[in-house]
C-alpha positions as CSV (number, residue, x, y, z in Angstrom):
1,X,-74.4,-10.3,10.2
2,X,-71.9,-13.2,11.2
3,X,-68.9,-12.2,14.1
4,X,-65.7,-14.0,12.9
5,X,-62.9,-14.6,15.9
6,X,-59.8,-15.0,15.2
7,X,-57.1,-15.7,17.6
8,X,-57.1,-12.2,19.9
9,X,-58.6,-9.9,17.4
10,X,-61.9,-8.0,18.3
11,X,-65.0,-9.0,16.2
12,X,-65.2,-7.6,13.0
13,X,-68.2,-7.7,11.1
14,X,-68.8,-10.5,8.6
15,X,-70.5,-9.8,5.4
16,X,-73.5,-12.4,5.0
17,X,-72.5,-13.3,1.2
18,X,-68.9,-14.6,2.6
19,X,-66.7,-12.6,0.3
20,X,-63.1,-12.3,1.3
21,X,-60.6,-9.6,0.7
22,X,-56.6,-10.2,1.7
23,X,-53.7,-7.4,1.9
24,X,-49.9,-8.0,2.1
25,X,-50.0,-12.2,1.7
26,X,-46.8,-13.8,2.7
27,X,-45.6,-16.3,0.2
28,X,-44.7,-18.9,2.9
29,X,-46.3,-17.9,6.0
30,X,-48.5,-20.9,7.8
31,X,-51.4,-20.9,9.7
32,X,-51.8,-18.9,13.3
33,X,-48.3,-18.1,13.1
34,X,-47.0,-15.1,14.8
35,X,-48.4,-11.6,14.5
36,X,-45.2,-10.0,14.0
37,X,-45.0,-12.3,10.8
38,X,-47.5,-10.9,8.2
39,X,-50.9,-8.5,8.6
40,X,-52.7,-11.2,6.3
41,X,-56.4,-10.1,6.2
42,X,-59.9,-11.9,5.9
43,X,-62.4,-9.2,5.5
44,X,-60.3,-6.7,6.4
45,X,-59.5,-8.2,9.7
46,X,-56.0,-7.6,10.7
47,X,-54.8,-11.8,11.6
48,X,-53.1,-14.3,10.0
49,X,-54.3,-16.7,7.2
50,X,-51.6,-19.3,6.4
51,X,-53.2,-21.4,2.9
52,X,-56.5,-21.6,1.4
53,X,-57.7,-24.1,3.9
54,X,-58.7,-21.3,5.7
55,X,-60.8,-19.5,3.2
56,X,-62.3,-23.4,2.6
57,X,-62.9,-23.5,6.4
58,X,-64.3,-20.3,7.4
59,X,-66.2,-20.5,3.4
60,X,-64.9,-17.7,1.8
61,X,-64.9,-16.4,-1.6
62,X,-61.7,-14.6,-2.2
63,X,-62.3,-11.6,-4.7
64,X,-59.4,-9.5,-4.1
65,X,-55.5,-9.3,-3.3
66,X,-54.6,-6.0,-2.3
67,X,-50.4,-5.1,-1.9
68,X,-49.9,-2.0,-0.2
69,X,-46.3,-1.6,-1.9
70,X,-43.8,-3.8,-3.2
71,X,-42.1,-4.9,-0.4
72,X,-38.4,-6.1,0.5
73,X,-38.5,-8.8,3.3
74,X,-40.7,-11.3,1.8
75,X,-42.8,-12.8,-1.2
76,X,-46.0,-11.9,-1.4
77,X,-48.4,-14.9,-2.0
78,X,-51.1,-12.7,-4.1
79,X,-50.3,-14.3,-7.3
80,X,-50.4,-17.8,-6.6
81,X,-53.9,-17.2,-4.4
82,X,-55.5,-15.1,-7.9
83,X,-54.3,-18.4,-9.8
84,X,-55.9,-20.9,-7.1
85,X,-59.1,-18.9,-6.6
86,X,-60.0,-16.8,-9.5
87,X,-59.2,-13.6,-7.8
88,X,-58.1,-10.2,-8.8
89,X,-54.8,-8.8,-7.6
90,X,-54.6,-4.8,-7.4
91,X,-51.6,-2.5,-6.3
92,X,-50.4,0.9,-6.3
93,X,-50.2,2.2,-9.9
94,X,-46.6,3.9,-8.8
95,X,-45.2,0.4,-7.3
96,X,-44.9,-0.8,-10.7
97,X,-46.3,-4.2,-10.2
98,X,-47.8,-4.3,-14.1
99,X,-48.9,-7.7,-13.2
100,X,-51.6,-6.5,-11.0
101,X,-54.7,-6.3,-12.3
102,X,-56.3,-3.2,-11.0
103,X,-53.7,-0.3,-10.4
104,X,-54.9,1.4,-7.9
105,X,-54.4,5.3,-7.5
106,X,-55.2,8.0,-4.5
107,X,-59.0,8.1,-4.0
108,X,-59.9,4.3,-5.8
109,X,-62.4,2.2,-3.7
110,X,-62.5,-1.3,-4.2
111,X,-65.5,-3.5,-3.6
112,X,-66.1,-6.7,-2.4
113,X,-69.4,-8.1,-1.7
114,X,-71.1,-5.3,0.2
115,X,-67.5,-3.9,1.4
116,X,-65.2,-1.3,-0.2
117,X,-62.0,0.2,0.6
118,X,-60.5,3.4,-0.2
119,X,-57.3,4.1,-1.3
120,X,-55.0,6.9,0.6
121,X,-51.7,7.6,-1.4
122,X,-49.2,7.1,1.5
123,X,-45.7,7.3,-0.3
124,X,-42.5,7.8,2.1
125,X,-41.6,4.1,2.5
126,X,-41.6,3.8,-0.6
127,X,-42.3,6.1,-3.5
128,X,-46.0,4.2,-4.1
129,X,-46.6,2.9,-0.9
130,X,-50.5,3.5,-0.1
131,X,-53.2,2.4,2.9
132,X,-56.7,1.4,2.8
133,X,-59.5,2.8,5.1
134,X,-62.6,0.9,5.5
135,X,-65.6,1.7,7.5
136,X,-68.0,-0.9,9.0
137,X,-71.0,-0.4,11.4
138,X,-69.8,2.7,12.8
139,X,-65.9,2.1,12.9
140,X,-63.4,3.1,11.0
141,X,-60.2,1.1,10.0
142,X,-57.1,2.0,8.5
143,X,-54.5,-0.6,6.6
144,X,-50.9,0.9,6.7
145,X,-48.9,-1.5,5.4
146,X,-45.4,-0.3,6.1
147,X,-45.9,3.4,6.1
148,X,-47.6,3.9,10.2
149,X,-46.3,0.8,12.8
150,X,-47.4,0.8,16.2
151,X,-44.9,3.6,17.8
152,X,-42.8,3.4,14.8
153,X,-43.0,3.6,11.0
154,X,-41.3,2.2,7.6
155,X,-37.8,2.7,7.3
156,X,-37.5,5.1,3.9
157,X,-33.9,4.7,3.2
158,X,-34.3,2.1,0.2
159,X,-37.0,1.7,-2.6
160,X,-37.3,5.7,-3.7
161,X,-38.1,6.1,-0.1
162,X,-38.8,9.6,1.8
163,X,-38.5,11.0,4.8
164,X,-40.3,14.0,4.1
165,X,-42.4,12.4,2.1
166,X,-43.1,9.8,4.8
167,X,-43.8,12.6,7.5
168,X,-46.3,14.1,5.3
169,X,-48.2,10.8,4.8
170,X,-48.2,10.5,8.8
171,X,-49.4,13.9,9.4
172,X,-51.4,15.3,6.8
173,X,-52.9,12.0,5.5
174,X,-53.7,9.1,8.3
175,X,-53.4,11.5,11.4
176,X,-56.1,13.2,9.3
177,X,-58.7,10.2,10.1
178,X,-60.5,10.4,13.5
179,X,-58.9,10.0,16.1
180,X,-61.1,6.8,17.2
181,X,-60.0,4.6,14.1
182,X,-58.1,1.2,14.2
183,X,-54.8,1.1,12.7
184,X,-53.8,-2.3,12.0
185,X,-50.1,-2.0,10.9
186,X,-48.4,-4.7,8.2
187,X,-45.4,-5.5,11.2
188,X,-45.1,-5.7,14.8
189,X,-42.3,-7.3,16.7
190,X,-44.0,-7.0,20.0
191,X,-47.3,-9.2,19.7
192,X,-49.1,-6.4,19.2
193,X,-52.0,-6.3,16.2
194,X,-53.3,-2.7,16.6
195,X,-53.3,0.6,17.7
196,X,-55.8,3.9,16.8
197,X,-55.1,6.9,14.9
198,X,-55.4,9.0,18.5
199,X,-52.9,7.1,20.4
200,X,-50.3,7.2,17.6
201,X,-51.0,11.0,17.2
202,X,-50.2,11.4,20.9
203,X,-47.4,9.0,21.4
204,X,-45.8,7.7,18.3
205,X,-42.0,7.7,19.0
206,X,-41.2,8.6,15.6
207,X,-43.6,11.2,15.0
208,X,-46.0,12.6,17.2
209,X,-45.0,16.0,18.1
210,X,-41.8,16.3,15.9
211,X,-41.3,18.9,13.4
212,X,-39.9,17.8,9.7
213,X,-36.5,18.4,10.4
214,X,-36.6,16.3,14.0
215,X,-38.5,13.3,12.5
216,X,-35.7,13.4,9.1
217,X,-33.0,13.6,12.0
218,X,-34.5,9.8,13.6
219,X,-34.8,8.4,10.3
220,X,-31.5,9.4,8.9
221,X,-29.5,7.7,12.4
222,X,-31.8,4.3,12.1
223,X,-28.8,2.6,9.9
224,X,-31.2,-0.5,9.9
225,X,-29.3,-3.6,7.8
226,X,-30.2,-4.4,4.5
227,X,-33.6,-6.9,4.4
228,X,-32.2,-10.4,3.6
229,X,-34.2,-11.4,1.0
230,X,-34.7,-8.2,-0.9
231,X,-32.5,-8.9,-4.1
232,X,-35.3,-12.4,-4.1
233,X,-38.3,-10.3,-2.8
234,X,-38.8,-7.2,-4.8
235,X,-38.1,-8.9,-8.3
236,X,-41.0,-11.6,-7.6
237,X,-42.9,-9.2,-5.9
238,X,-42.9,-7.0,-9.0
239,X,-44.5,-9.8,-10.6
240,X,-47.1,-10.3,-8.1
241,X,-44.9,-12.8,-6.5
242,X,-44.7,-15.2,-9.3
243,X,-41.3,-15.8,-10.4
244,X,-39.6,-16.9,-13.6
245,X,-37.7,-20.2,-12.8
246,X,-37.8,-22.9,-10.1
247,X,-36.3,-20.6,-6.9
248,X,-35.8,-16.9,-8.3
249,X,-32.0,-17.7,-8.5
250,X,-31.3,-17.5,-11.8
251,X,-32.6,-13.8,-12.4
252,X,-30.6,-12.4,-9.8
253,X,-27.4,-13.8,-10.5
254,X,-24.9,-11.9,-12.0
255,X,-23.6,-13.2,-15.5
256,X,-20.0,-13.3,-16.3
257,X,-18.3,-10.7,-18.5
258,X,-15.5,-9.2,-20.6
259,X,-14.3,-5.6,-19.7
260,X,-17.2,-4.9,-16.7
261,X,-18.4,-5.9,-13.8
262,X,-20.9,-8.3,-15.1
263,X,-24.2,-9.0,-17.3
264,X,-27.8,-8.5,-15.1
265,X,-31.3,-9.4,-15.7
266,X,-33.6,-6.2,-16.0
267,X,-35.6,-7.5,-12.8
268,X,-32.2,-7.6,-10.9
269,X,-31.4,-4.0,-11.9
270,X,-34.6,-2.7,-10.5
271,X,-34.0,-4.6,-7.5
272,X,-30.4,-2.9,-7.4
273,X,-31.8,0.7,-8.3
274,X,-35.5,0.1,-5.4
275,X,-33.0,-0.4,-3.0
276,X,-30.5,2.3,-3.6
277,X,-27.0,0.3,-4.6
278,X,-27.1,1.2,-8.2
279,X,-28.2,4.1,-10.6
280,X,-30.0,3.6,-13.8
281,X,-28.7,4.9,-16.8
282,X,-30.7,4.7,-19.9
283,X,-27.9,5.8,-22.9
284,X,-30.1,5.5,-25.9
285,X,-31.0,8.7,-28.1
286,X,-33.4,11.1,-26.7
287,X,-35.5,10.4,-29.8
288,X,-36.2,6.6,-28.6
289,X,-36.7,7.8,-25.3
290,X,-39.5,9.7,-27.1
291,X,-40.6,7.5,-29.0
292,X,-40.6,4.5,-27.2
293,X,-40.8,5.1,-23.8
294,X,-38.4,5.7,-20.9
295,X,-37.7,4.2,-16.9
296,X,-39.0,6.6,-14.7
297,X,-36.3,7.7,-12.4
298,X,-33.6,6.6,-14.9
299,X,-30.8,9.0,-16.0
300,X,-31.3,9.9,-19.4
301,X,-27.5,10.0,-20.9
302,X,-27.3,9.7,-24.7
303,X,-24.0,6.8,-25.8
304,X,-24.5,8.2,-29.5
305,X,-27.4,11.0,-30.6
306,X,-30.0,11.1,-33.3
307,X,-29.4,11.3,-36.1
308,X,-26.0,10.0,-37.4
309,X,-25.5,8.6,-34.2
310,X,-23.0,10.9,-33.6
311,X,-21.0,9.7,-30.2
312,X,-21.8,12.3,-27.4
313,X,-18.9,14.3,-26.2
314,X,-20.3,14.8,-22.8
315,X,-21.2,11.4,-21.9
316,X,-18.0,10.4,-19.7
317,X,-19.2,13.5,-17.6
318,X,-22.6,13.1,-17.1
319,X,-21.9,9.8,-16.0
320,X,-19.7,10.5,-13.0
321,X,-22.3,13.4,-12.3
322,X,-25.2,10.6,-12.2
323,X,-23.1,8.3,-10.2
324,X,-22.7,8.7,-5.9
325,X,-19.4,7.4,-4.8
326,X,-19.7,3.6,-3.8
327,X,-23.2,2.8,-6.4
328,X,-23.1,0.7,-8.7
329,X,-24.1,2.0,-12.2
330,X,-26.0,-0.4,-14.5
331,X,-27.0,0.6,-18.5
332,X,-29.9,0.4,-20.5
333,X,-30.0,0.6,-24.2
334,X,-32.5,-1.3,-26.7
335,X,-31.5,-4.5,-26.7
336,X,-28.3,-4.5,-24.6
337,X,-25.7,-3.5,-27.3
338,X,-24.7,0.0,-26.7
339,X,-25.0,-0.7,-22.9
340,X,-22.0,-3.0,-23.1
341,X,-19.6,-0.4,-25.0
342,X,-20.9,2.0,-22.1
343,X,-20.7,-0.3,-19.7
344,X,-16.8,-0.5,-20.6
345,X,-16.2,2.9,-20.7
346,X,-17.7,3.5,-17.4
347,X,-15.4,0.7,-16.0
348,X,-12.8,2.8,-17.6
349,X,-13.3,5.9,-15.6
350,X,-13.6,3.6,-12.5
351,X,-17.1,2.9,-11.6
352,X,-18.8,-0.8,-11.0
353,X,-20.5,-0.9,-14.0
354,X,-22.8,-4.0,-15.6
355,X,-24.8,-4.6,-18.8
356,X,-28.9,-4.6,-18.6
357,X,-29.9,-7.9,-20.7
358,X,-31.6,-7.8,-23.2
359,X,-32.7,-4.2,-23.4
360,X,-35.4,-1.7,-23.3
361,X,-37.4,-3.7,-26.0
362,X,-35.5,-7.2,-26.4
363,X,-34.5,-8.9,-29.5
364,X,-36.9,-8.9,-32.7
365,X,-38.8,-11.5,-33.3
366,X,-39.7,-13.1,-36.7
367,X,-41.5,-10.2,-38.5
368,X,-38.5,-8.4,-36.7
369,X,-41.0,-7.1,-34.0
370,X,-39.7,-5.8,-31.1
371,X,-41.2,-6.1,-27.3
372,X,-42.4,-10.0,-27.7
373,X,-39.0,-11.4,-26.8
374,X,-37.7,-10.0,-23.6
375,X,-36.5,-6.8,-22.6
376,X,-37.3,-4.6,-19.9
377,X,-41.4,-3.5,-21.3
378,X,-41.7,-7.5,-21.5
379,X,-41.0,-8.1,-18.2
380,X,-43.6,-5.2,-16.9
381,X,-41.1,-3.3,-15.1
382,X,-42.1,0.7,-14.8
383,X,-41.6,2.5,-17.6
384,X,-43.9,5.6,-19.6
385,X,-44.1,6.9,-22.7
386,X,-44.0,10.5,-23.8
């Protein structure tokens, strides 16, 4: 076995085939940057890799990009590395990053060389957020991405985040882990790159030795700011950080229109409904719903019902019952017809309301096909079936 030093982390075992394994990659971070920056990992050593020089450098074979979530404040690199190096990019199934090739649930290991991982279902940051444990000569190390900081944790006000959920994940799932293992967090703002399970247990600010209702009570006064780049950053990072047009812009921009608030892009409507500002409303029959699949999460408010298409008498109600005071409310249909007479009438009763392009299945295509040409399936946003 082969020590690799890095900057001021302790030695970490090296695996003598040289395979690599990275979790949470920036899209623009450089090399030896700050800690605080990213929790990049070579071998699952908590440090900082800035391009593929250093996998060249240090002769590496990356197998595996790992997210822990989707997250908000940056772009994760994972795509562009698969494309560069042949790698496989994996991620929580419930993050809804389709374009990940292994969708990882509670339990998977993943292997690499003569290393695995295992996977821990962690949500409260967010509703899929998940860690990685890995044991090595002895020591155990746990990955939390977002979800356990060094005295702190994720926020979980944005993203189908939890608090409750969150203090489960702390207590009953990573403070579960021996007390001796090495937490190496996804952010740190101090300098810091890790902490153990024990000394979070015993003096996590946050956390350690607060009820549910105390720990709620923290996280409900945070009233942290909005992450800058988050209407860029979970889009691309839904798509494994590989975006659609030259700088992202053009999908989140919101397109003019005639009687409501505007026309969006089905990856800026996600962004809008991960980070709380709008509510999803999906008005097609319950019968495509059934049939064809549905947004998880979404409200499920009929414009016209199967069959006859009969208009529903209880829509204007149901939607001021779906809708908090000061969201936006954008609407789904098949192909972004119905939407806009909804959208209308909900500008009508006085909410911000805006047209989902091109649908739940997108226009048809020359054998009148649907699903090849756009629409919200097409663009592998989260959605099931039955």
């Amino acid at each position: 076995m082969t020590a690799l030093h890095l900057n001021t982390s302790p030695n970490l075992a090296l695996p003598d085939d040289f395979y690599a394994l990275l979790i949470d990659m920036h899209h623009d971070f450089t090399p030896l940057q700050s800690e605080a920056a990213n929790a990049a990992l070579i071998l699952l050593l908590a440090n900082h890799i800035g391009d593929l020089g250093v996998l060249r450098d240090y002769g590496l074979q990356l197998r595996l990009a790992v997210e822990t979530h989707a997250h908000a404040d940056h772009v994760t690199s994972a795509g562009l590395l698969a494309e560069h190096t042949g790698a496989l990019t994996a991620a929580p199934e419930a993050c809804g990053i389709r374009t990940a090739a292994i969708q990882l649930q509670d339990g998977a290991e993943l292997r690499f060389g003569r290393q695995h991982i295992r996977a821990l279902h962690t949500p409260g940051h967010t509703a899929g957020s998940m860690s990685f444990v890995w044991e090595s000569e002895g020591q155990c190390h746990v990955f939390t991405g977002d979800t356990l900081l060094i005295n702190g944790c994720g926020r979980t006000d944005f993203q189908s985040g939890s608090a409750e959920a969150l203090y489960n994940s702390l207590t009953q799932v990573l403070f579960a882990l021996p007390d001796s293992t090495l937490v190496w967090p996804g952010h740190d703002y101090h300098g810091r790159s890790h902490s153990t399970i024990g000394a979070e247990k015993a003096g996590n600010a946050r956390v350690a030795g607060k009820s549910l209702a105390e720990f709620q009570a923290i996280m409900d006064k945070l009233n942290l700011p909005k992450p800058r780049r988050i209407d860029e950053a979970v889009p691309a990072n839904l798509h494994s950080g590989l975006r659609h047009d030259a700088d992202g812009a053009a999908l989140m921009a919101v397109r003019p229109a005639q009687g409501y608030a505007g026309n969006v892009t089905p990856q800026l409507a996600w962004s809008w409904v991960q980070s709380g500002e709008a509510v999803l409303v999906d008005v097609r029959s319950d019968a495509e719903r059934e049939w064809v699949g549905f947004v998880p999460g979404g409200v499920a408010l009929a414009w016209k019902q199967w069959p006859g298409m009969v208009p529903n008498a209880d829509f204007d109600a149901g939607l001021r019952a779906a809708v908090t005071t000061g969201q936006k409310v954008v609407l789904l249909c098949r192909s972004g017809v119905r939407s806009i007479a909804a959208a209308r009438r909900a500008t009508e009763l006085g909410l911000e309301a805006y047209n989902i392009l091109e649908g739940f299945e997108g226009d048809p295509d020359e054998l009148a096909h649907r699903g090849r040409k756009g629409g919200w399936r097409y663009h592998g946003l989260p959605w099931r079936q039955g």
